[in-house]
N, CA and C atoms as a LAMMPS dump frame, in Angstrom:
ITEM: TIMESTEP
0
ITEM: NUMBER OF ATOMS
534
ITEM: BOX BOUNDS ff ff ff
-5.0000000000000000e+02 5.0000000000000000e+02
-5.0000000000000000e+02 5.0000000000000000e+02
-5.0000000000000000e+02 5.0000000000000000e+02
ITEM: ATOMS id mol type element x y z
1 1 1 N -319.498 42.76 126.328
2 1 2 C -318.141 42.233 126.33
3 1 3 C -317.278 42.919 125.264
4 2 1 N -317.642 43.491 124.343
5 2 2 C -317.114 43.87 123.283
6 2 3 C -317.069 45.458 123.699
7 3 1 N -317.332 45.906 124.618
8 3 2 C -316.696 47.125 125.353
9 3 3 C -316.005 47.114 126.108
10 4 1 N -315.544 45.854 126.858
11 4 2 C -314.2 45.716 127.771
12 4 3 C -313.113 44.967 126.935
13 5 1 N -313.185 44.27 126.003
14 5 2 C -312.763 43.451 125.059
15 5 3 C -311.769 44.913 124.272
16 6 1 N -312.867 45.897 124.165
17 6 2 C -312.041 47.503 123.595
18 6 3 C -311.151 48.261 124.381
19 7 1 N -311.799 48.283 125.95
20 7 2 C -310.742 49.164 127.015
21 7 3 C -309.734 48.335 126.65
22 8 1 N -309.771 46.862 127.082
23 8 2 C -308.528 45.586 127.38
24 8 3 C -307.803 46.28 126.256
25 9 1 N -307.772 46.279 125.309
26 9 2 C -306.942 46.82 123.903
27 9 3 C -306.328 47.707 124.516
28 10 1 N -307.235 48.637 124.219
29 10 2 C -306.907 50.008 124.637
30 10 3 C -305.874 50.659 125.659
31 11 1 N -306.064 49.679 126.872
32 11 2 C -305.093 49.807 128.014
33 11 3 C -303.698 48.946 127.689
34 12 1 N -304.153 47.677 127.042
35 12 2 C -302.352 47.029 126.613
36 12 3 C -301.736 48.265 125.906
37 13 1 N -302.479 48.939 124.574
38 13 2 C -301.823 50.062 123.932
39 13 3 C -300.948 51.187 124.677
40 14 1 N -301.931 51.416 125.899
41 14 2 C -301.103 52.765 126.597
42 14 3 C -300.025 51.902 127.479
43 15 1 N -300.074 50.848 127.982
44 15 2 C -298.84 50.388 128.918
45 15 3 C -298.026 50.136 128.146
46 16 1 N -298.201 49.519 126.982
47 16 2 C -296.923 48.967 126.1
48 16 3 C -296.002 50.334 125.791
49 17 1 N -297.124 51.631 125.458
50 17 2 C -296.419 53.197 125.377
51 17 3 C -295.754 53.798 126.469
52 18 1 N -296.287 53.277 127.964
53 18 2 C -295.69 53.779 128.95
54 18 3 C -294.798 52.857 129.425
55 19 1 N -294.569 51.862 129.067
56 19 2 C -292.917 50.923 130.232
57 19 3 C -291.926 51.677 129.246
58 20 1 N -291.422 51.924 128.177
59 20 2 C -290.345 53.064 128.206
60 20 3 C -290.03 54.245 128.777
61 21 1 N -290.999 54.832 128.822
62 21 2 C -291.281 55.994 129.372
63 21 3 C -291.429 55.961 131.127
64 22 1 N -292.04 54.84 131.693
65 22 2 C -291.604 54.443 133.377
66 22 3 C -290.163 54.305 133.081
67 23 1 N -289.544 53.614 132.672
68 23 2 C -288.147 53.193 132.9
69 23 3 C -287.525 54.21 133.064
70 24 1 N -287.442 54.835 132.002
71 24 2 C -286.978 56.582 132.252
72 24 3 C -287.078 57.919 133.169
73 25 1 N -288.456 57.581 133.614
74 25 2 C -288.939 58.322 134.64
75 25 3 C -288.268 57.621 135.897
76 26 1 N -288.225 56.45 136.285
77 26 2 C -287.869 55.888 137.446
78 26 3 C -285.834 56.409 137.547
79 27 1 N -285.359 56.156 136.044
80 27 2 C -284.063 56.381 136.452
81 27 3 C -283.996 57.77 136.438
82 28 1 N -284.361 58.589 136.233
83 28 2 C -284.958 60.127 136.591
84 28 3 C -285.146 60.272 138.07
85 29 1 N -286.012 59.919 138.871
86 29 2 C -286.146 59.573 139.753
87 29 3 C -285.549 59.404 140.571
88 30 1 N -284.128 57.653 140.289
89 30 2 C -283.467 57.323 141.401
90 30 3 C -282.412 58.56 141.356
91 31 1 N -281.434 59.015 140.114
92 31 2 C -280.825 60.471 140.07
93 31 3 C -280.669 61.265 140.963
94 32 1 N -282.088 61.618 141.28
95 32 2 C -282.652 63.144 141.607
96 32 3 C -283.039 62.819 143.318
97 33 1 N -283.4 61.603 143.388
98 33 2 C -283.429 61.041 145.164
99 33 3 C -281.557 60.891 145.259
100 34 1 N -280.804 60.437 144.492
101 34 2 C -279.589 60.671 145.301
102 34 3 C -278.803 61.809 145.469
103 35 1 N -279.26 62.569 144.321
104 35 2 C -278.511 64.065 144.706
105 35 3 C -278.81 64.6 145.817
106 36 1 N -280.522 64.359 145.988
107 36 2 C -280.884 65.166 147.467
108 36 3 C -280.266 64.407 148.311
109 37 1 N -279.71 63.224 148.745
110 37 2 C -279.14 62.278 149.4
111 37 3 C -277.742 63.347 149.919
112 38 1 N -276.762 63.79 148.353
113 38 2 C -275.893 63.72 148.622
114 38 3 C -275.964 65.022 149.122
115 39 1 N -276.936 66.07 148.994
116 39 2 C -276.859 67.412 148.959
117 39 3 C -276.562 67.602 150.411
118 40 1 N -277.555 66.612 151.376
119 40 2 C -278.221 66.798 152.788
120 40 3 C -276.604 66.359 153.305
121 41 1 N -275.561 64.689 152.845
122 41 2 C -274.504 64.847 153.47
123 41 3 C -273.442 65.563 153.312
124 42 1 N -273.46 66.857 151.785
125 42 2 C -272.579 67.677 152.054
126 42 3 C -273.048 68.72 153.149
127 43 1 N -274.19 68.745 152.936
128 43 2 C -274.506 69.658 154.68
129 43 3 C -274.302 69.446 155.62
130 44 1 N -274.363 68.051 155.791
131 44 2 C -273.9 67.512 157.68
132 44 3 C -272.317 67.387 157.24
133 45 1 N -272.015 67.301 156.501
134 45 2 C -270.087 67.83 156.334
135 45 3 C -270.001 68.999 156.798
136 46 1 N -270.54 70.22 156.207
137 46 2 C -270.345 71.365 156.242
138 46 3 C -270.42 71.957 158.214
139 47 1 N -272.375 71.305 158.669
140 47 2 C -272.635 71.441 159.894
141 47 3 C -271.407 70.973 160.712
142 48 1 N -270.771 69.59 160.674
143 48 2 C -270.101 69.239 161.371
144 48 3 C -268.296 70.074 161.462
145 49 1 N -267.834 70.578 160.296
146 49 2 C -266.815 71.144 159.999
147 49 3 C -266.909 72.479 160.763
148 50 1 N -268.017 73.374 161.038
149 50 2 C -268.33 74.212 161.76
150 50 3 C -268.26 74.008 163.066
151 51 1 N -269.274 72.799 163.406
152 51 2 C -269.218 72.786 164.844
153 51 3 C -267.887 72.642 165.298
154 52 1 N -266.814 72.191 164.807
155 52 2 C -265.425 72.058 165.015
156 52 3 C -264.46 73.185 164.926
157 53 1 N -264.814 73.432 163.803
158 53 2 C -263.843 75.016 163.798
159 53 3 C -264.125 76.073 164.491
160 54 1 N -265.271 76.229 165.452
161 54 2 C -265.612 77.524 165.389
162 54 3 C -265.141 77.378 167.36
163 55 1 N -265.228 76.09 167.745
164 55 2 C -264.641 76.187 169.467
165 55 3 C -263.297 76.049 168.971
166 56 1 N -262.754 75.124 167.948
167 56 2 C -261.291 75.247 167.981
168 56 3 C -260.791 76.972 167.672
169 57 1 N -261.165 77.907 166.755
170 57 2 C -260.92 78.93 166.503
171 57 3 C -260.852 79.858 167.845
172 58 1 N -262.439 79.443 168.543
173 58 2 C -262.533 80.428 169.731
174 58 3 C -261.286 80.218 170.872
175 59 1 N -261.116 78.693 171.461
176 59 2 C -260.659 78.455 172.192
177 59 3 C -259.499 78.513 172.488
178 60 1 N -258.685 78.497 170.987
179 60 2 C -258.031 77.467 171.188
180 60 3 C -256.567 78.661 170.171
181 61 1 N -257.31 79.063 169.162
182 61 2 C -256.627 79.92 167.904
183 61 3 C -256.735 81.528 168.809
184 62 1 N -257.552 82.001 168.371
185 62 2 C -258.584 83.076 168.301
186 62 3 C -259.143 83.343 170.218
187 63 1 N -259.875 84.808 170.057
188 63 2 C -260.582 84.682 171.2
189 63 3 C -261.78 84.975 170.966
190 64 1 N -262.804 85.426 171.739
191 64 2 C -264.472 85.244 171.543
192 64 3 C -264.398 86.334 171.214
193 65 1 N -263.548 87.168 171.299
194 65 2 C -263.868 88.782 170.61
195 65 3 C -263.821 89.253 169.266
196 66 1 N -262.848 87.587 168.915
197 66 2 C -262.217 88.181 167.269
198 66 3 C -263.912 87.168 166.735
199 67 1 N -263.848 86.042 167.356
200 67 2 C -264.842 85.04 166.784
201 67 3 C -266.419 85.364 166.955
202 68 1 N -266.792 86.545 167.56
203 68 2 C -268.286 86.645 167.741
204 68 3 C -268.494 87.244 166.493
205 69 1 N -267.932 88.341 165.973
206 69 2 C -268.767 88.313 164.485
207 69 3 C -268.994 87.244 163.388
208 70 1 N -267.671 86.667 163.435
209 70 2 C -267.631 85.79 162.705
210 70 3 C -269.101 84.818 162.884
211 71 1 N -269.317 84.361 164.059
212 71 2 C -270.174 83.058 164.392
213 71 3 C -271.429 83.648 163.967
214 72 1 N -271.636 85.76 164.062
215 72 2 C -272.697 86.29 163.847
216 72 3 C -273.08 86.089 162.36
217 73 1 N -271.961 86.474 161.648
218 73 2 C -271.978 86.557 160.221
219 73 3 C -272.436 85.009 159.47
220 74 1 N -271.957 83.922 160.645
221 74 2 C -272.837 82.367 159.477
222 74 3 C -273.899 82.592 159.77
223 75 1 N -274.334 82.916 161.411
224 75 2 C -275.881 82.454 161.637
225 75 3 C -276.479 83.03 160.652
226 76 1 N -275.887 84.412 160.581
227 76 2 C -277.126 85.779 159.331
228 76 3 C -276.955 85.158 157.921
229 77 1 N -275.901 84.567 157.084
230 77 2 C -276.045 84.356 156.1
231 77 3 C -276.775 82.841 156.141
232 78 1 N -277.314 82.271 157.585
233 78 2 C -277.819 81.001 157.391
234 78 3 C -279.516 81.872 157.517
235 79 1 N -280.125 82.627 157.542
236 79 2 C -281.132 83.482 158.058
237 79 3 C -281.181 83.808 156.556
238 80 1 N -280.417 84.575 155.635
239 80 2 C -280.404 84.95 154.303
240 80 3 C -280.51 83.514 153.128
241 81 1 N -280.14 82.792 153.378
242 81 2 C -280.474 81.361 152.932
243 81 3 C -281.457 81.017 153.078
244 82 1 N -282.211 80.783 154.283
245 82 2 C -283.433 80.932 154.839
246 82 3 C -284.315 81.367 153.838
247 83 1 N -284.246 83.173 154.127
248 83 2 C -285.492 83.664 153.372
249 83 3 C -284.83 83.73 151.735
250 84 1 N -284.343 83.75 151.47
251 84 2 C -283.396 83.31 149.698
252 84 3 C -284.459 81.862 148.976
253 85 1 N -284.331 80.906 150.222
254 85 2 C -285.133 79.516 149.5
255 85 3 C -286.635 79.902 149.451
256 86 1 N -287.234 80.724 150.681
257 86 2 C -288.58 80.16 151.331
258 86 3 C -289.156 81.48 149.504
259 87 1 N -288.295 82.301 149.521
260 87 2 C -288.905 83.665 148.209
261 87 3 C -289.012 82.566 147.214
262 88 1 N -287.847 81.518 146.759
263 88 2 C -287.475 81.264 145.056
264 88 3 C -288.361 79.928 144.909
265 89 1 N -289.022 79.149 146.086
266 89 2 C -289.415 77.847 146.237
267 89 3 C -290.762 78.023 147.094
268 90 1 N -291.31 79.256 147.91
269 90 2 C -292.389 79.249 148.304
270 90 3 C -292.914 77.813 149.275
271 91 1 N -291.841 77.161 149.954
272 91 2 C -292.323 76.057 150.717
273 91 3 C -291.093 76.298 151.797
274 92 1 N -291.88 75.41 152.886
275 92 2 C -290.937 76.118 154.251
276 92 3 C -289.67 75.409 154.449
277 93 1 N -288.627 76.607 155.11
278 93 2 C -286.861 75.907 155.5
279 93 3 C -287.223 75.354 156.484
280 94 1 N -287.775 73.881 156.182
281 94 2 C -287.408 72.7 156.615
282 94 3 C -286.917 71.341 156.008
283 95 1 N -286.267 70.886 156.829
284 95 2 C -285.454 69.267 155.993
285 95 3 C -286.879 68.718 155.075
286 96 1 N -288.051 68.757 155.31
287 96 2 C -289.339 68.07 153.799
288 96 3 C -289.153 69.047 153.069
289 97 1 N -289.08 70.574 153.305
290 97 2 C -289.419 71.403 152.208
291 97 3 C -288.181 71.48 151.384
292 98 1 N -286.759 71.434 152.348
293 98 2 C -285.21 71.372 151.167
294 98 3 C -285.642 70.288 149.974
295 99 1 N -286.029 69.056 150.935
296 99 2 C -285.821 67.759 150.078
297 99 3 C -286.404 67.758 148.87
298 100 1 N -287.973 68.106 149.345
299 100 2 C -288.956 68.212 148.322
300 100 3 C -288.845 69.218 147.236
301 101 1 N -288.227 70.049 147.038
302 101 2 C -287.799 71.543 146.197
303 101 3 C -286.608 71.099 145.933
304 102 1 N -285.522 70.474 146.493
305 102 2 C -284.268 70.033 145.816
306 102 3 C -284.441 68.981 144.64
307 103 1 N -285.416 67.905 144.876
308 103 2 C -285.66 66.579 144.247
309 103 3 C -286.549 67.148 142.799
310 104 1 N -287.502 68.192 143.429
311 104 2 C -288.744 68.869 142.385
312 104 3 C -287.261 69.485 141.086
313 105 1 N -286.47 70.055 141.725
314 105 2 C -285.552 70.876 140.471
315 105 3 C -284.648 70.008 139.933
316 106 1 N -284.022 69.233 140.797
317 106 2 C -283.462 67.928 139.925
318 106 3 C -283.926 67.433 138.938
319 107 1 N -284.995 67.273 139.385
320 107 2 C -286.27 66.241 137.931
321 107 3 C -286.468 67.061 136.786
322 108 1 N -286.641 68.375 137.547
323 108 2 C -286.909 69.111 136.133
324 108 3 C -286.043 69.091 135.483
325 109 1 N -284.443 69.591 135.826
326 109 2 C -283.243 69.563 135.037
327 109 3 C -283.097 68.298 134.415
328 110 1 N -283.582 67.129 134.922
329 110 2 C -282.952 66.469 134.495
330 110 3 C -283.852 65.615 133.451
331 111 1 N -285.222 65.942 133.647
332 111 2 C -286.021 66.476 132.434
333 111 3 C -285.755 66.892 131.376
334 112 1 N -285.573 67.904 131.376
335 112 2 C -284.885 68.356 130.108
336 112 3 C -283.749 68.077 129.225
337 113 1 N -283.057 67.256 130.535
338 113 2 C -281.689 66.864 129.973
339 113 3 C -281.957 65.338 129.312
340 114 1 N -282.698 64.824 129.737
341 114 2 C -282.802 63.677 128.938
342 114 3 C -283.924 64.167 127.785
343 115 1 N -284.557 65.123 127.667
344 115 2 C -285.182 65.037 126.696
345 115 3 C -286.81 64.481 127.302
346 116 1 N -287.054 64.191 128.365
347 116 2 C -288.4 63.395 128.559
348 116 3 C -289.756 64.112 128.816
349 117 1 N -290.569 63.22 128.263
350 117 2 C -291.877 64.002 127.975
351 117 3 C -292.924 63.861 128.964
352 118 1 N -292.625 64.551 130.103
353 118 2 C -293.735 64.863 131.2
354 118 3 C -295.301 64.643 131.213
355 119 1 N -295.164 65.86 130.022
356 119 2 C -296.742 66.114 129.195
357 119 3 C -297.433 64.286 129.495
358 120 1 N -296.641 63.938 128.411
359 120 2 C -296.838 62.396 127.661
360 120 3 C -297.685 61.482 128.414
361 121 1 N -296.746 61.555 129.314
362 121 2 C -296.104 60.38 130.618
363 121 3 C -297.401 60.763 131.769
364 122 1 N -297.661 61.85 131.588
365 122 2 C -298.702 62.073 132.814
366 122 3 C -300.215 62 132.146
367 123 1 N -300.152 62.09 130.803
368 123 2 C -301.404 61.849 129.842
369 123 3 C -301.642 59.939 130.053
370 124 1 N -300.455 59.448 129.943
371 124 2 C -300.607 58.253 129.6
372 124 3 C -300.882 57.755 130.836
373 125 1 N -300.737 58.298 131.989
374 125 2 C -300.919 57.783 133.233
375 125 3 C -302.479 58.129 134.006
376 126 1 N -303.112 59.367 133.603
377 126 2 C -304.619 59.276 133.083
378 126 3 C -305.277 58.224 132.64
379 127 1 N -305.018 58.357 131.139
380 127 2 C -305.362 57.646 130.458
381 127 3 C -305.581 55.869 130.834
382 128 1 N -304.227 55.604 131.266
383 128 2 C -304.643 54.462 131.992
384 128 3 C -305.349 54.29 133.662
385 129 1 N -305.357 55.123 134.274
386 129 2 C -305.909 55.299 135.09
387 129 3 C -307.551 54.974 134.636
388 130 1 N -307.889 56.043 133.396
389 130 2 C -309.479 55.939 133.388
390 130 3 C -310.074 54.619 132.799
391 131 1 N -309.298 54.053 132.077
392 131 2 C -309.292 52.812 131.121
393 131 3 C -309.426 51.642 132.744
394 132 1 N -308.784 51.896 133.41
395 132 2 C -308.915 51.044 134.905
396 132 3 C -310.197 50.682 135.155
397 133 1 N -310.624 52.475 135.765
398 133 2 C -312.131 52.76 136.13
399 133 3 C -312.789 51.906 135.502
400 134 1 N -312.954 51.942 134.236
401 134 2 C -314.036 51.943 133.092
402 134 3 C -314.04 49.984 133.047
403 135 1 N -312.582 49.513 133.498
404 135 2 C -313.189 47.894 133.364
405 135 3 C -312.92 47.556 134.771
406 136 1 N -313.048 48.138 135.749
407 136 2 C -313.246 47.655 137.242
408 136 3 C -314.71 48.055 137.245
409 137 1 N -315.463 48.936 136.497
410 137 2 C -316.856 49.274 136.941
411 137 3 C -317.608 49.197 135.041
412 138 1 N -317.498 48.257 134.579
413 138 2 C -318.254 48.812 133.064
414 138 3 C -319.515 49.264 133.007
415 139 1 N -320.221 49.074 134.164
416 139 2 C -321.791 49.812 134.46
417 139 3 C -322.015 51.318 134.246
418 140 1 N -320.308 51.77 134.356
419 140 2 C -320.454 53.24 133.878
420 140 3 C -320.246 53.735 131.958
421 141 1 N -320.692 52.654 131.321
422 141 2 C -320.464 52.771 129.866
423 141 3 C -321.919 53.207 129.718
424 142 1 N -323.018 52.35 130.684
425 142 2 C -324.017 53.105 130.188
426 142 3 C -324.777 54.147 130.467
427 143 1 N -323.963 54.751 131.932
428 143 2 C -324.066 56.012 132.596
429 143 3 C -323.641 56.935 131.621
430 144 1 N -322.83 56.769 130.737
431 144 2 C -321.843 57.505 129.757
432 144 3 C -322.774 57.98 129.088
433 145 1 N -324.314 57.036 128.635
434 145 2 C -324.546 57.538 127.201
435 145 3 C -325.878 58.304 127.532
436 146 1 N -326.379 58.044 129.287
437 146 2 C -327.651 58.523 129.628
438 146 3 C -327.192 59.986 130.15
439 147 1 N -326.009 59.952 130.546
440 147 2 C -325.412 61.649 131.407
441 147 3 C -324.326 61.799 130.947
442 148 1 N -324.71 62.776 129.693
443 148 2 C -323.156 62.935 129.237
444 148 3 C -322.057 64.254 130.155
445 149 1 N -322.788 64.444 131.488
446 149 2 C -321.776 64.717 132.017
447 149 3 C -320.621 64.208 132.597
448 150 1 N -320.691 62.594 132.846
449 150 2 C -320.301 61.639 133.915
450 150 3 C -318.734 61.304 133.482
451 151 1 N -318.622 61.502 132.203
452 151 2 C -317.073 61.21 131.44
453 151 3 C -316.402 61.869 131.956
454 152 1 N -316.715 63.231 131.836
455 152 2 C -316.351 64.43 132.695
456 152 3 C -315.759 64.247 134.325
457 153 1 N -316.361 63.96 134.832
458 153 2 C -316.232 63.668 136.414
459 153 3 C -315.68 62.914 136.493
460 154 1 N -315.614 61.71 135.608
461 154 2 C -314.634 60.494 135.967
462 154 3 C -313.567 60.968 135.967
463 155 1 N -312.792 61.769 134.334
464 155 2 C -311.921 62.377 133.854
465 155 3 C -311.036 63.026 135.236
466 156 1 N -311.715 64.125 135.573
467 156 2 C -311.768 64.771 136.409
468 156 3 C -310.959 64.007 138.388
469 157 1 N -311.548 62.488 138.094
470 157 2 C -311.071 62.097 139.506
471 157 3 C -309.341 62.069 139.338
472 158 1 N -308.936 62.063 138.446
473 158 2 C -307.232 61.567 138.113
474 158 3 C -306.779 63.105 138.057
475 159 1 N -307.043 64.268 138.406
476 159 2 C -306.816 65.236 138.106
477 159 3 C -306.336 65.675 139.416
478 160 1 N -304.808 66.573 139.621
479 160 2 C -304.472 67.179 140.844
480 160 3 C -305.398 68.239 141.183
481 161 1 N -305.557 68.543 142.508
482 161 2 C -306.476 69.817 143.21
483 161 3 C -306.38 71.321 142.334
484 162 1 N -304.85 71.458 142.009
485 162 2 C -304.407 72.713 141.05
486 162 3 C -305.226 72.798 139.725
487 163 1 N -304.865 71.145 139.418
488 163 2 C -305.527 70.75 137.719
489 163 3 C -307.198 71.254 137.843
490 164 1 N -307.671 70.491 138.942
491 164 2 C -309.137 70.901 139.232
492 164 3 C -309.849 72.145 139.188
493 165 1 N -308.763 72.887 140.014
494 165 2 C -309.364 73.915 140.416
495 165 3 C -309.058 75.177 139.1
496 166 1 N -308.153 74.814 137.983
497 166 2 C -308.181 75.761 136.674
498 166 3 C -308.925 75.501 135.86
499 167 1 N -309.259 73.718 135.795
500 167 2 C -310.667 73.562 134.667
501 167 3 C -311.63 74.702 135.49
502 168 1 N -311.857 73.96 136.937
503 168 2 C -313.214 74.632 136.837
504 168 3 C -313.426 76.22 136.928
505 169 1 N -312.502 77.212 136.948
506 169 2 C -312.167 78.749 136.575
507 169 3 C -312.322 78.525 135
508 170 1 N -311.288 77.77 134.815
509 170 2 C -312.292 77.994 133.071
510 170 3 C -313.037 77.875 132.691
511 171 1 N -313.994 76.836 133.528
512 171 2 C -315.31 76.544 132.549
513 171 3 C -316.172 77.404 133.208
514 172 1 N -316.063 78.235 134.637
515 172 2 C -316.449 79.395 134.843
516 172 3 C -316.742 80.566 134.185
517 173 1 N -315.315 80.875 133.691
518 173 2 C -314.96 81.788 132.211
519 173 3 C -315.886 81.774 131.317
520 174 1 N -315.887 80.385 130.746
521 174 2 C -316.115 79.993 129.572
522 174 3 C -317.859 80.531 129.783
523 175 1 N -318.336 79.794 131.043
524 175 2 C -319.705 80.225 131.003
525 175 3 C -320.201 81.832 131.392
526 176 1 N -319.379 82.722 131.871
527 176 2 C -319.874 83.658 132.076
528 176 3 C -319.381 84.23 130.631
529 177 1 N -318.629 83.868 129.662
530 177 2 C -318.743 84.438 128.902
531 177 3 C -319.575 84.352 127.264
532 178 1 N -320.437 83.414 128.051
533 178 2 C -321.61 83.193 126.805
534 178 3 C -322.662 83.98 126.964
């Protein structure tokens, strides 16, 4: 009891450190979900302002002779946009990949602009994560002391596929270079 009696501590410590730091992240968050909000309806402004001008121009102003480059020249600079995002963001021109790469650079900017500590915030969210583990299962305190690999692996479950896959190149490293 006096080892869950320690996580229990232990975990009030990191939440009491992380509800400032959620609060911040969340209004970070709502920010950066409405810009992409607003980004997508200055586009259906833009889409719709086109679809309008370009039969009124043909039809109506203009004829299809003056207006076919023109209509050529958006599609190509919508084709140069295209491959412009898919080079600087490496995820595909589609409405998930805008959103997801618009919202990803928001946060960051706006990261920085508040000053907030990512690092921190994603340590502390580990951290309580493993402190979870450890008093939903305390049977693994004494796995801890018979295999001291097992800390490791636990560690390891809270870790993204990227995170995963550079420990274990390093500890690759590390061992081919002993």
């Amino acid at each position: 009891t006096e080892y869950v009696d320690e996580k229990r501590q232990q975990l009030k410590q990191y939440v009491l450190e992380m509800k400032p730091l959620e609060e911040q992240h969340q209004e970070i968050e709502l920010k950066a979900r409405k810009f992409v909000r607003n980004c997508w309806r200055t586009f259906f402004g833009y889409v719709v302002s086109h679809c309008m001008l370009v039969p009124y121009l043909t039809f109506w102003k203009y004829s299809w002779d003056i207006m076919e480059p023109v209509t050529y020249m958006f599609n190509l600079w919508t084709l140069f946009m295209g491959t412009w995002f898919y080079l600087n963001s490496s995820m595909e021109f589609s409405n998930e990949g805008i959103s997801e790469s618009l919202l990803r650079m928001k946060k960051e900017k706006l990261y920085r602009k508040y000053k907030f500590d990512i690092e921190r915030y994603t340590l502390l969210q580990e951290k309580i994560a493993e402190l979870e583990d450890d008093l939903f299962n305390p049977e693994w305190a004494m796995l801890k002391s018979v295999h001291p690999q097992v800390p490791d692996y636990i560690k390891h479950i809270h870790l993204t596929p990227d995170q995963l896959i550079k420990k274990y190149h390093e500890e690759e490293t590390n061992a081919t270079n002993i």
